[in-house]
Structures are given as structure tokens and as C-alpha cells.
C-alpha positions in Angstrom: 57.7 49.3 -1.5 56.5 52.7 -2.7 56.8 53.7 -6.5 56.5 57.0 -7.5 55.7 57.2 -11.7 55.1 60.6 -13.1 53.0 60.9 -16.3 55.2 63.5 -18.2 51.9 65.0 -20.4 49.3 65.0 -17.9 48.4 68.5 -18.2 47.4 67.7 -21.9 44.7 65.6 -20.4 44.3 67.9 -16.8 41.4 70.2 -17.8 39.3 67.4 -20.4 39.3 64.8 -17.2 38.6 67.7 -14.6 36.0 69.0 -17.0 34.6 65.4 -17.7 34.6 65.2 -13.2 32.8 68.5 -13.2 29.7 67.4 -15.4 29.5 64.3 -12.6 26.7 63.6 -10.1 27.7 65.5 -6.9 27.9 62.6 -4.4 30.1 63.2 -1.6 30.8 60.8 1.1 30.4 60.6 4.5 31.0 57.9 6.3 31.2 56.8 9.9 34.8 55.4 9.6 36.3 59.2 9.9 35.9 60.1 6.4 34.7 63.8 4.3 34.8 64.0 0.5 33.3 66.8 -1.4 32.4 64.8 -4.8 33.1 61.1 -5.3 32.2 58.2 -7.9 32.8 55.8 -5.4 29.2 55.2 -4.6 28.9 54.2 -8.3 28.6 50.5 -9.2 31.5 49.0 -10.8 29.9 47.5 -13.4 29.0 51.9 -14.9 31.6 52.8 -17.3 32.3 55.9 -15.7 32.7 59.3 -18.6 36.6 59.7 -17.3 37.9 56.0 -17.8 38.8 55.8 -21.8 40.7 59.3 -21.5 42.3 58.5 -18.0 43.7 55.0 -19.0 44.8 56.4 -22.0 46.8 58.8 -20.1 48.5 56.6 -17.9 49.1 53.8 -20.4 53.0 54.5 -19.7 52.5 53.6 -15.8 51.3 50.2 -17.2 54.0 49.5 -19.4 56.5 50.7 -16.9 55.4 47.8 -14.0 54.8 45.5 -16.5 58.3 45.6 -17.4 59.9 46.5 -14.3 58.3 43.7 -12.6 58.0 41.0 -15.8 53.9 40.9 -14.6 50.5 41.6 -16.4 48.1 43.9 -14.0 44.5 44.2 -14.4 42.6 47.4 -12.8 39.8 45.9 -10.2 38.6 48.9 -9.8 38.9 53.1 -10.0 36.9 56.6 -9.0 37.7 60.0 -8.2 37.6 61.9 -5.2 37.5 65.8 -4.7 38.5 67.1 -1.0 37.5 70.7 -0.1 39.2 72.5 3.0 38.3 70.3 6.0 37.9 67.0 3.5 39.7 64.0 4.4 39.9 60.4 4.1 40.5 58.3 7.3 43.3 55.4 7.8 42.0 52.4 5.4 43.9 49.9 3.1 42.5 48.5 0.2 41.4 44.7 0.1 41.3 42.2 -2.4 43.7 43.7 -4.8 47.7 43.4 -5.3 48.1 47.9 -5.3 46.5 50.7 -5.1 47.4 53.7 -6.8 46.7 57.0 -6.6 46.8 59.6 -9.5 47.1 63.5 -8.1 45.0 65.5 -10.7 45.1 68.5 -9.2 47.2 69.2 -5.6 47.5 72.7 -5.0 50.3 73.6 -3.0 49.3 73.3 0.8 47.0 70.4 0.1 48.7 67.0 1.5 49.8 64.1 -0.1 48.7 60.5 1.0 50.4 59.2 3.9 51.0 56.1 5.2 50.9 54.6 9.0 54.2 53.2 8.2 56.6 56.2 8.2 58.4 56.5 5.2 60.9 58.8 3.8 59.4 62.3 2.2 58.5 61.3 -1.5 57.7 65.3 -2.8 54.5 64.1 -4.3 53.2 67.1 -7.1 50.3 67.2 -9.9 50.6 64.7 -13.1 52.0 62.0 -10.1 50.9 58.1 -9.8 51.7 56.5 -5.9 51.5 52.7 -6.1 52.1 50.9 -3.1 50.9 47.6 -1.8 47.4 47.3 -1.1 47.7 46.6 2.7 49.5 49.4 3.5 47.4 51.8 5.9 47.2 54.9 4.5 45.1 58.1 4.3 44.8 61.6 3.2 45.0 64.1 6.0 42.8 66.7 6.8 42.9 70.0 4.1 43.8 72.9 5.6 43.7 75.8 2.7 40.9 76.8 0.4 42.1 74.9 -2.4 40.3 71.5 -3.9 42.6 68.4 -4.8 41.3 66.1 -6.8 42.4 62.3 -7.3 41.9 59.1 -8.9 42.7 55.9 -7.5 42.9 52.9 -9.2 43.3 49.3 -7.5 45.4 46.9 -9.6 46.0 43.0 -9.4 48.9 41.1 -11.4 48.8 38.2 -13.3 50.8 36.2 -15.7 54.3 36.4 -13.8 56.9 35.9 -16.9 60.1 34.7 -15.7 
């Protein structure tokens, strides 16, 4: 199952978090596994508060209270970072252990920069800026190759639930 939320006043918060992103160490990643990001906080330990976090969770407090009532559960975020893809960037096949979902928050998707897609073929979900994916955290999924001159950026954010309240 694949849920599409879409934060209705991201772009009051689009330039602070992109500006906040910006003023980040410039650690890309480049891994053996198939993978090419331009900037990343990924490396970072999860224990660093990380600049972006009060203003970003603020933003998507209505994603929270939307699964948490859809689906009668608590979540917890295990962990989250940004990525930054340049033409060329990608991010190989992967799933996301040791958490319930994974979501993925597009900050900035400039037309002809793709979506995340998933090894399980699913119908087209017309994925634009100010979007939150959340899908289970086994699904195999990746984000293919950019082909333009443009830079997306995203967050993802891995979430567990608790407290199930019947």
C-alpha cells in the first residue's frame, strides 16, 4: 500500500528548509551499491540534531495526524536526512530495514526529474513538489537516473508505529 499525502503550505516552508540544506556540509555519497548523490546528511550520526528537523516536522505535522487517524496507530520517526541529486545522480534499488515505512518528502522536483519508483509496478501516482510517498519499508524502490540540468531535492524520513488503538 502506497499513500500519497500532500502538505497543502509547503512552499511557506520551501525556501527556509532549502536555505537551511544549503548552509550544510557538502557530503555526497558514493557508494558501491550503484548509488550518486550530490549533497546528503546521511553520513551524519543519528544522534546530531540536524538544522532542518524542528522546521521540517513542523511542516508535515498534518501527515502525522492524518496516519495516526487513518490507521488508529502512534508512529515514531527512526530516522531522516536529505538528499540532493544533480543530472546523472541516482539512488540504486534498496529497501529500508528495521522500520514499519519510509517516506519520502519531494522538496524540490523540477519537471523532468523522476519520481521514486518501485520494483513492484504500480499504477502512475503523478508525484509533484510539497508531496509525502509512504509505503512500506520493504518495498524495493529507488530513484532513477536524472536526466536534465535541474537538482531535486528530498527528505526521507523512516517511521515505526506503536500503540495500535482499537
Amino acid at each position: 500500500m502506497i499513500i500519497k499525502y500532500s502538505i497543502k503550505n509547503y512552499k511557506e516552508y520551501k525556501n527556509e528548509l532549502l536555505r537551511i540544506i544549503d548552509l550544510m556540509p557538502n557530503i555526497g555519497v558514493e557508494q558501491d551499491s550503484g548509488t550518486m548523490v550530490s549533497k546528503s546528511d546521511w553520513l551524519l550520526k543519528r544522534e546530531v540534531t540536524k538544522p532542518y528537523a524542528a522546521l521540517f516536522f513542523e511542516m508535515i505535522k498534518p501527515f502525522f495526524s492524518f496516519i495516526e487517524k487513518k490507521y488508529s496507530t502512534k508512529i515514531k520517526v527512526d530516522n531522516y536526512w536529505f538528499q540532493q541529486y544533480l543530472k546523472n545522480h541516482y539512488h540504486n534499488w534498496h529497501t529500508h530495514p528495521y522500520s514499519h515505512f519510509s517516506n519520502v518528502f519531494y522538496l524540490e522536483l523540477p519537471k523532468g526529474t523522476p519520481e521514486t519508483e518501485f520494483l513492484e509496478k504500480n499504477k502512475e501516482l503523478k508525484i509533484k513538489e510539497g508531496d509525502i510517498l509512504s509505503f512500506p519499508a520493504y518495498m524495493a524502490h529507488r530513484s532513477p537516473k536524472i536526466k536534465v540540468n535541474k537538482r531535486k531535492t528530498i527528505i526521507s524520513f523512516n517511521t515505526t508505529s506503536y500503540e495500535v488503538r482499537v
